[in-house]
C-alpha positions, 0 to 999 in steps of 0.5 A, a space after each residue: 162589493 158588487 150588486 146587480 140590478 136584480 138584488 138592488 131591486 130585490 133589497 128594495 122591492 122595486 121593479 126592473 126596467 132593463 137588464 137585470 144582470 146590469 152589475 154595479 160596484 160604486 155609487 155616483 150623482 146621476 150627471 156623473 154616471 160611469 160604467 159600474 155605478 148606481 144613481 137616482 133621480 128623484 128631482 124632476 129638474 134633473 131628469 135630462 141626465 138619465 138620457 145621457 149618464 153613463 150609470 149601469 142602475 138608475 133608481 127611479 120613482 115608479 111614476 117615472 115615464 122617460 120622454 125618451 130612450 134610455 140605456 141605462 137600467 131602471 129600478 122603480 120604487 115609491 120613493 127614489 131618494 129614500 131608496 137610495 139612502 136606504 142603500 148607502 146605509 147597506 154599503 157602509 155597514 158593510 164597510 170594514 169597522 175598526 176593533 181593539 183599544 190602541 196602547 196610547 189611548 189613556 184609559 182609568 181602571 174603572 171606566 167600562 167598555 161593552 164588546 167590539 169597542 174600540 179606542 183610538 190613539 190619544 183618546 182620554 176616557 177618564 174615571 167611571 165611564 160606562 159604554 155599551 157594545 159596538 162603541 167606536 171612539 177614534 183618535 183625541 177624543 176627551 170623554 169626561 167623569 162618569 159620562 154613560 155612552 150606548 151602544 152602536 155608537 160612532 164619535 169621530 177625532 176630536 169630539 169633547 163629551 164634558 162629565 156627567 154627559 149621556 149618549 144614548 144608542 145608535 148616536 153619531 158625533 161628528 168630528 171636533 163637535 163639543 158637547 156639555 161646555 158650560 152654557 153662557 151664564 154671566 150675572 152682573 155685579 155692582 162693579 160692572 163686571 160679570 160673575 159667572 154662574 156655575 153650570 151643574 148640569 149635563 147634556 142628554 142625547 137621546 137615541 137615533 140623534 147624529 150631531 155635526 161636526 164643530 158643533 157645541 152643545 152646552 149643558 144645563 145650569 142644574 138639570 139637562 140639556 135635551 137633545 130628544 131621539 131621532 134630533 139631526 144636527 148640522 155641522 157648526 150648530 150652537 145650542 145654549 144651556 137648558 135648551 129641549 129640542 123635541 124628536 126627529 128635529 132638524 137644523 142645518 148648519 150655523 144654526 143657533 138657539 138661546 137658553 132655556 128655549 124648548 122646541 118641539 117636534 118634527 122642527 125643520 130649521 134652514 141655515 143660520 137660523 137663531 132662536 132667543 132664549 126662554 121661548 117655545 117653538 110648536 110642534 112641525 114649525 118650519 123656519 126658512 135659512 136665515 130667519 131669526 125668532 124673537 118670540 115664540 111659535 105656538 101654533 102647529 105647523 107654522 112656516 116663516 122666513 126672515 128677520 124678524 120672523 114672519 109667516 111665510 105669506 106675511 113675508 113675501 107680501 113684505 119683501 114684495 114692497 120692501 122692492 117697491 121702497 125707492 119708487 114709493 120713496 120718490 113717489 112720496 117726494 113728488 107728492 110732497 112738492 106738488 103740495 107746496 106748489 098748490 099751498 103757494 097758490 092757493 095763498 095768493 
């Protein structure tokens, strides 16, 4: 599909620097630019690539000012990296969208699929399922009992949505992700060994939410499993029975939450990220890559990093004299024979 600058900048309200009639059949990274093909910058420290990419379009903030010449045509808008997601949502809607349930998909009598569904080969849909319009299933996949599924749904090869799920509209599974396994619930016995408990509950994904591929999502021992509207999950996240994660929640990959932990709203959490069980995390809290919390946050907006968690600023200052240790170390020694001398002396 062809554009030209003139309908990019049209379609995002943007304004033109250069050739309007510049065409543009492809997407590219700004340091990669060829013929034919639209960039963006957004962050300044890629900002010597626009001089010399070969990119027919770039998308650039309106702020922007070239230190100098540029070949390439511009289209300004107020945010370049939103606009240009903004744009490749277009040119993947526009993309050709599979129809029609293949013979070799295994499906009960009784399961229900809306319009414009399709089913891949070796998928198994078992009894009682209901899904809404515009569902895409693609090949192996296992939608257990009685799941409900929205519409404008897209689950990838090899996902596993357990009995009794919900998957609410406009939701994307990602390949090989497993949701509504049984949460780890083990309860000691006398003998030493483990009984398990049985997990009656489900798993909710909420409207807008995109889970990751090989991720797994446990369902609830007796109620739900919440993944509220707008939650972005990252590829390899385990989120443990009982878990709530609040709307437009974010995590990227390897992340990890316990049992019973409720996370609020707007959450940004790095890679590698584990959270214990039976905690509460606030609304907009910010948790660098790697930092594991023990406790609860219960304050707004809190920002921390490292393991234990720490505020940011409590952190740094705590890295700055975790460096210092082997001066402070060989300091101390000194110190320590310096004072046996002067005991030596003072006892003669």
């Amino acid at each position: 599909m062809e554009f030209t600058a003139e309908m990019i900048a049209g379609f995002l309200e943007g304004e033109i620097t250069g050739d309007k009639n510049a065409k543009v059949w492809t997407v590219s990274k700004i340091e990669e630019g060829k013929k034919g093909s639209l960039a963006f910058l957004a962050n300044p420290k890629y900002e010597n690539f626009i001089y010399e990419t070969e990119a027919s379009v770039v998308i650039v903030n309106k702020g922007f000012i070239p230190k100098q010449e540029i070949k390439t045509t511009l289209v300004k808008v107020d945010d370049a990296y939103a606009a240009f997601a903004k744009l490749l949502e277009l040119y993947a809607a526009n993309k050709p969208k599979r129809t029609g349930i293949s013979e070799k998909a295994s499906i009960s009598e009784d399961v229900q699929l809306g319009q414009n569904t399709y089913v891949g080969d070796f998928t198994v849909i078992e009894n009682k399922v209901q899904a809404g319009d515009n569902v895409c299933i693609y090949p192996q996949c296992y939608i257990g009992s009685k799941v409900r599924i929205g519409s404008n749904v897209t689950i990838y090869p090899g996902v596993k949505i357990y009995e009794d799920c919900i998957i609410g509209n406009n939701v994307v599974i990602q390949a090989g992700a497993v949701i509504g396994a049984d949460g780890f619930g083990f309860a000691p016995q006398a003998d030493g060994t483990y009984g398990k408990i049985p997990q009656l509950g489900n798993v909710v994904l909420e409207d807008d939410v995109e889970i990751g591929a090989n991720t797994c999502i446990d369902r609830a021992t007796m109620v739900s499993t919440i993944i509220s509207k707008g939650v972005k999950l990252d590829n390899l996240v385990q989120v443990g029975h009982n878990v709530q994660i609040g709307e437009n929640t974010v995590a990227a990959a390897q992340f990890g939450v316990a049992g019973s932990t409720k996370i609020g709203k707007n959450c940004m959490f790095g890679g590698q990220v584990g959270i214990a069980g039976h905690l509460v995390i606030a609304d907009n809290v910010r948790a660098g890559s790697q930092a594991g919390i023990p406790n609860s946050i219960r304050k707004d907006g809190e920002a921390v990093m490292g393991t234990p968690a720490l505020p940011v600023g409590s952190h740094h200052r705590s890295a700055i004299l975790f460096k210092q240790f082997p001066a402070i170390k060989e300091t101390l020694n000194k110190m320590e024979k310096e004072i046996e001398r002067l005991k030596g002396i003072v006892k003669e």
